[in-house]
C-alpha positions in Angstrom: -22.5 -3.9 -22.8 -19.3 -4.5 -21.1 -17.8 -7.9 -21.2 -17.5 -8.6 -17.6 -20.1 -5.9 -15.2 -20.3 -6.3 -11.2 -23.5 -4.4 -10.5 -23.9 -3.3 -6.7 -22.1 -6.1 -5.1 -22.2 -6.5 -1.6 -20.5 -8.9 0.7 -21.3 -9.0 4.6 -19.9 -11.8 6.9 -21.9 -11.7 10.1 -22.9 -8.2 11.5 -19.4 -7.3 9.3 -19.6 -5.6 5.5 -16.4 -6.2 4.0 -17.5 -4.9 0.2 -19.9 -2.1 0.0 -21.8 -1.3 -3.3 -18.9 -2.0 -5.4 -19.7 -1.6 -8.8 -17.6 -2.0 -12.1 -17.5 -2.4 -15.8 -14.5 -4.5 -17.6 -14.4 -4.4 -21.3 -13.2 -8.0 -23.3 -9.7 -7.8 -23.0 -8.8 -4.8 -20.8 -6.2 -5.7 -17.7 -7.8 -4.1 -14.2 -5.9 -4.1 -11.2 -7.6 -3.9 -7.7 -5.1 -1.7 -5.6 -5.3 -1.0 -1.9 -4.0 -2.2 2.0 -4.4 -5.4 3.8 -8.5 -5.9 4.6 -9.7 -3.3 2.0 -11.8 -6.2 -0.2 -9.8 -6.9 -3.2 -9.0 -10.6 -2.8 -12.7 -10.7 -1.2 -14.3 -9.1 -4.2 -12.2 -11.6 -6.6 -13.1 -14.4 -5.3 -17.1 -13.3 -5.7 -16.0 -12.9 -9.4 -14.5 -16.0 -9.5 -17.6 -18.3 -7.5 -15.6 -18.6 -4.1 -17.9 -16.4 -2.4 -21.4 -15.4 -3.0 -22.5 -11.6 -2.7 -24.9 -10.9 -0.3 -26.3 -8.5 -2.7 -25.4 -7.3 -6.2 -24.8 -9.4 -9.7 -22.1 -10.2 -11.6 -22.8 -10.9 -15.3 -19.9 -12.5 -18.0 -20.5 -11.8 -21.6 -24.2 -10.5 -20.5 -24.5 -14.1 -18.4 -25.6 -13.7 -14.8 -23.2 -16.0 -13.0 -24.0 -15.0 -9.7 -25.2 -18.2 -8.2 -23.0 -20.4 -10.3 -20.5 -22.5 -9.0 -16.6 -21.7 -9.9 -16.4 -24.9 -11.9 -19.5 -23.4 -14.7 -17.8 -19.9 -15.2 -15.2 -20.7 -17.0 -12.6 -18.4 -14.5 -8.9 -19.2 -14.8 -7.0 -18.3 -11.6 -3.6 -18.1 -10.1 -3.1 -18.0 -6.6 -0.6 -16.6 -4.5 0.9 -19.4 -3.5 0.7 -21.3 -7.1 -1.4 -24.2 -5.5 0.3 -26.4 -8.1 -0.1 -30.5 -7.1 3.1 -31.3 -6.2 2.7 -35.2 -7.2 2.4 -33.9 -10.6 4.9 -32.9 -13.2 4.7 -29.5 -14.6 2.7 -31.4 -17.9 0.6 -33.0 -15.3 -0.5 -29.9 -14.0 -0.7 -28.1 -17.1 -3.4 -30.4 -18.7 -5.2 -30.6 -15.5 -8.0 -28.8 -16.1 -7.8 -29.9 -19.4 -8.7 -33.3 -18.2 -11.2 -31.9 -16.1 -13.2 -30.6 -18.9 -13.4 -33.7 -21.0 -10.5 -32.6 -23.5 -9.3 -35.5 -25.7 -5.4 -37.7 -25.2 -4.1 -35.9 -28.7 -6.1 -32.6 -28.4 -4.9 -32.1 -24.5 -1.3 -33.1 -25.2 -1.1 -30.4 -28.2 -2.7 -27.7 -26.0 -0.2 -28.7 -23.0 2.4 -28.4 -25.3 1.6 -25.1 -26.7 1.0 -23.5 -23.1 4.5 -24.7 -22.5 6.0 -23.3 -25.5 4.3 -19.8 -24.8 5.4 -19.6 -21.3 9.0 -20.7 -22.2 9.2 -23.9 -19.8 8.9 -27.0 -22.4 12.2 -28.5 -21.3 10.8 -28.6 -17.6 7.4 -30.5 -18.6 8.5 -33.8 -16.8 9.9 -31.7 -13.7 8.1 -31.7 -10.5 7.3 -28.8 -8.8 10.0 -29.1 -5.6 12.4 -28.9 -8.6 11.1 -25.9 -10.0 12.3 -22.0 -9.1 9.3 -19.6 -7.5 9.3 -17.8 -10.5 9.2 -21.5 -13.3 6.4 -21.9 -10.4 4.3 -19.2 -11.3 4.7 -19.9 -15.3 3.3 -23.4 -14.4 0.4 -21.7 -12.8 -0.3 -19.4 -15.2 -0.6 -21.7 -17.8 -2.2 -24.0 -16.3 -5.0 -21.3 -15.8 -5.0 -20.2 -19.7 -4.5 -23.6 -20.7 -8.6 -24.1 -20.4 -9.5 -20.8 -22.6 -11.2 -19.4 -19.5 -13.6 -16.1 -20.4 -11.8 -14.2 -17.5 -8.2 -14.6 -16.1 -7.9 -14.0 -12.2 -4.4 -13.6 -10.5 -4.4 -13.0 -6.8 -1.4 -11.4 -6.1 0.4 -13.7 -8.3 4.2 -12.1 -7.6 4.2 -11.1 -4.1 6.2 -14.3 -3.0 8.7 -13.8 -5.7 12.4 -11.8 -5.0 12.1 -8.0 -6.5 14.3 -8.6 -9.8 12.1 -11.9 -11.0 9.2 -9.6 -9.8 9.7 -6.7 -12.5 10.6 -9.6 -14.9 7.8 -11.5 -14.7 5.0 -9.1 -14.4 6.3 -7.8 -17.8 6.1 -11.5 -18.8 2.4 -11.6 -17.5 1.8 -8.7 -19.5 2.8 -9.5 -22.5 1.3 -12.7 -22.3 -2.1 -10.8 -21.7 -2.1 -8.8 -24.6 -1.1 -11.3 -26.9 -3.9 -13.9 -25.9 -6.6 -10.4 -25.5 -8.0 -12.4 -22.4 -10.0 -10.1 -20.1 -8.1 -10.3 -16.6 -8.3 -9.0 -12.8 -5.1 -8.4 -11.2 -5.5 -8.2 -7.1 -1.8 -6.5 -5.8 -1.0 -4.4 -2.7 2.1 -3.3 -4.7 1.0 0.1 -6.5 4.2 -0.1 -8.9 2.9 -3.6 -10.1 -0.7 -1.8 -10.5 0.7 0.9 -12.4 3.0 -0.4 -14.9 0.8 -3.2 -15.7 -2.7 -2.0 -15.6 -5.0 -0.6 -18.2 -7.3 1.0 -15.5 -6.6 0.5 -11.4 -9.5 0.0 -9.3 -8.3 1.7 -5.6 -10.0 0.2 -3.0 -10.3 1.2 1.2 -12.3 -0.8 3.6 -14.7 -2.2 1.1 -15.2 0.5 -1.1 -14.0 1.3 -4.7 -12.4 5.2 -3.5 -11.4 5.4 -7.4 -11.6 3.9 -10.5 -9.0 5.2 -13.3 -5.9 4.9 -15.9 -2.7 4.5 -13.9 -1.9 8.1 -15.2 -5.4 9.3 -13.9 -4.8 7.5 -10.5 -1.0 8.8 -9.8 -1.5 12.0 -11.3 -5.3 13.2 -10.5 -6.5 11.1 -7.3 -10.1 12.1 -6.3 -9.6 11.1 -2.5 -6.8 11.8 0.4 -6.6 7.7 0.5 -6.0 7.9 -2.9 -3.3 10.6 -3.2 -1.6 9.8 0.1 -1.6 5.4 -1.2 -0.7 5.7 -4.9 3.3 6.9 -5.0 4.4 9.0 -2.3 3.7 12.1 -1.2 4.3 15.3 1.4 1.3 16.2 2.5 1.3 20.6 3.6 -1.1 21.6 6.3 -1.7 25.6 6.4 -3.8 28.5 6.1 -5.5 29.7 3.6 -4.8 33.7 3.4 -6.4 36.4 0.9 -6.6 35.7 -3.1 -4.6 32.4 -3.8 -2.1 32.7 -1.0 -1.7 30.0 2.2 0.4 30.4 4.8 3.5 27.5 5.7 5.2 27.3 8.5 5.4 31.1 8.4 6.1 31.9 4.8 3.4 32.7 2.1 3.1 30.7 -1.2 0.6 30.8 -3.8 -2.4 28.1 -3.6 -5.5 27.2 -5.6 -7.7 26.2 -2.8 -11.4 26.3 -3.7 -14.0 26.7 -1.6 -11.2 28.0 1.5 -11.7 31.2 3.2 -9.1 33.0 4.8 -8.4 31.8 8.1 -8.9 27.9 6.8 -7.1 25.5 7.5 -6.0 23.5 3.9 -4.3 20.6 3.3 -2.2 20.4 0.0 -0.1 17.9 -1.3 3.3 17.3 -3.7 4.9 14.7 -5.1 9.1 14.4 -4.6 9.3 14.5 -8.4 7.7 18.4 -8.4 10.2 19.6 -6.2 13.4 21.2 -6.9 16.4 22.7 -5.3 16.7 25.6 -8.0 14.5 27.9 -9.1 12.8 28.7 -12.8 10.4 30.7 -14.2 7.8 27.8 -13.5 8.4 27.4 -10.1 7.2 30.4 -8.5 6.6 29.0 -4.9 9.6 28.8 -2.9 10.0 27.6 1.2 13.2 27.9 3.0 14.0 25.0 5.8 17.2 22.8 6.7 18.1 19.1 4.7 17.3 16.8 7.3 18.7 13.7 5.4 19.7 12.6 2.3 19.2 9.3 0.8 21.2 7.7 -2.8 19.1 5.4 -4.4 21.4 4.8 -7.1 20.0 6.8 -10.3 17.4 9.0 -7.7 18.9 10.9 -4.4 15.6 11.3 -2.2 16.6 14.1 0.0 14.2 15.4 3.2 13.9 18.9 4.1 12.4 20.4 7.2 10.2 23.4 7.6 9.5 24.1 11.6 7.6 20.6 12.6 7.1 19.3 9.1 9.3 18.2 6.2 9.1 17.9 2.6 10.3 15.0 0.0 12.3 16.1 -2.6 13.7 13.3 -5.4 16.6 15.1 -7.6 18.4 12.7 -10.4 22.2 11.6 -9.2 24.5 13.6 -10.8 28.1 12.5 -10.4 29.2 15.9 -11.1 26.9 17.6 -8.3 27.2 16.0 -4.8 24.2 16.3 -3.4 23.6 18.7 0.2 24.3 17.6 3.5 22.6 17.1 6.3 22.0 20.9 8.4 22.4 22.8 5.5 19.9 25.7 4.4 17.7 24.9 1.8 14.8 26.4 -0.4 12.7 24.4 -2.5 11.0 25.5 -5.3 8.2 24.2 -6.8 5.1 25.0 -9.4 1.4 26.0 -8.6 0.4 23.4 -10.9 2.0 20.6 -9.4 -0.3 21.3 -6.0 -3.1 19.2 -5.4 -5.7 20.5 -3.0 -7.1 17.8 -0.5 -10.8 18.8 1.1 -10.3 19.1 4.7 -13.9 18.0 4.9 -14.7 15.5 2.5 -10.9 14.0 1.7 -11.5 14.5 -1.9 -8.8 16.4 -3.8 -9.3 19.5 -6.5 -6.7 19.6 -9.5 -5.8 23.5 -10.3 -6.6 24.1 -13.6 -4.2 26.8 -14.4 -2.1 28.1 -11.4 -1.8 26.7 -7.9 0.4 26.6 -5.1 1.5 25.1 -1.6 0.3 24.9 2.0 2.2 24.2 5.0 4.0 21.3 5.9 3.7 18.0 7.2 5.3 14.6 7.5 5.1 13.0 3.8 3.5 9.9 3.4 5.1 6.9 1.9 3.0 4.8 0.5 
């Protein structure tokens, strides 16, 4: 039996269903992320786990308990909220011990523990400071101990990081991390922010209007998504609308490549996707498919150069390392990009799902990318 299981939850305010069926397993200790847009359910379905909101159907059990109907305050749930929530007439050892006071934890015992949870998030020469004095980042350390502090069964953070500046981000989350693996505390993390979901997850739960589209390792979710919300969300990709020809051939914007694309007869219209990464600008044994268009721009990111090639109405995403030795192409220039048949994913044009080639694949036509 897994340590934390959400059986058939459903959540419905009014005529409106905001989680459908959602189901999932969490073994003690594992790190899950809930990934997806604005509205899809995550924070919604969080706070069901953590006795916010009650599911209009479904059960959630904790360590085989049924805590469905309990209130917050009996499930032993730690949280951290987006916007810390810290009391701000309190000093950072105030709010540490808190909850600690809450639960009837003895003046010695409560002082040791408050000290400790300082000690492991780095802060004890702020434990008299009050929050106003306190950076967003010292913030969050404050809130995240305070939530651990208690021993909780579970560990909820609801997009814990997104007020935070993009250096302090990466820092932190690593921080959070760490901290997570050393105390083996079982933890839901709720972000919009796929890198966050992918460099600190154990498994990432995707999730689109309500429903759980896949459930996976970061490597499964970035490299094999099952749905087009999945594969066009997680990282970013060019998406290639064409025709499905004779044998494993599609037709692109005029020009023929080689494509996997099960289930397509010719005359079909397929969609198939690539990822800027499996693109090149020179050719090699492994890269058999090759289209010829015109750069359209070219962006430095510093160690990546992102540069955008277009084919007739459509363009194509192609990230190439900076090399100070090799400027990169301008803008109007002819172009062929080259690219494997394995590094195609085909996406259903009926059902959105997508089909991995097991061996060889290839390329449809193109389309704008998507940036997720």
């Amino acid at each position: 039996m897994s340590f934390l299981e959400i059986e058939d939850v459903q959540k419905s305010f009014g005529a409106t269903t905001v989680v459908h069926h959602f189901s999932l397993s969490v073994e003690r200790g594992e790190f899950v992320s809930f990934l997806g847009p604005s509205g899809c359910g995550k924070t919604t379905m969080l706070r069901i786990v953590a006795g916010f909101e009650t599911p209009s159907a479904g059960t959630v059990r904790i360590d085989g308990q049924d805590v469905t109907r309990l209130p917050p305050n009996e499930r032993r749930i730690g949280m951290v909220f987006q916007a810390y929530a810290l009391f701000p007439n309190m000093t950072v050892r105030d709010n540490v011990a808190f909850g600690l006071r809450i639960a009837g934890m003895g003046r010695e015992e409560r002082a040791a523990r408050v000290e400790e949870m300082l000690r492991l998030i780095g802060l004890p020469h702020v434990a008299d400071r009050y929050p106003y004095q306190l950076s967003g980042g010292q913030q969050q350390r404050v809130a995240l101990a305070r939530a651990i502090a208690p021993r909780p069964r579970v560990l909820l953070l609801d997009e814990p990081l997104s007020a935070l500046d993009a250096k302090i981000r990466v820092s932190l989350r690593e921080e959070i991390r760490e901290l997570q693996r050393s105390l083996g505390i079982t933890t839901i993390f709720v972000t919009h922010d796929q890198e966050e979901a992918l460099s600190m997850s154990d498994r990432i739960v995707v999730m689109s209007e309500g429903r759980a589209e896949q459930v996976g390792t970061p490597f499964e979710i970035y490299n094999r998504p099952r749905t087009r919300f999945v594969a066009s969300f997680v990282g970013t990709l060019s998406l290639l609308e064409g025709e499905a020809a004779f044998g494993d051939r599609a037709i692109v914007a005029g020009q023929e490549v080689e494509a996997e694309m099960p289930g397509a007869k010719p005359g079909d219209r397929v969609t198939l996707a690539l990822r800027p990464e499996s693109l090149s600008l020179h050719p090699s044994r492994e890269r058999s498919n090759a289209l010829k268009g015109t750069i359209s721009d070219v962006a430095f990111l510093g160690s990546v150069v992102r540069v955008r090639a277009r084919f007739g109405q459509g363009e194509l995403l192609i990230d190439t390392f900076n090399d100070p030795a090799a400027p990169p192409p301008q803008r109007g220039e002819p172009v062929t990009v080259f690219f494997s048949p394995a590094d195609v994913q085909c996406l259903d044009a009926a059902t959105g799902a997508t089909h991995r080639p097991s061996v060889r694949a290839g390329a449809g036509s193109v389309a704008q990318p998507v940036d997720a």
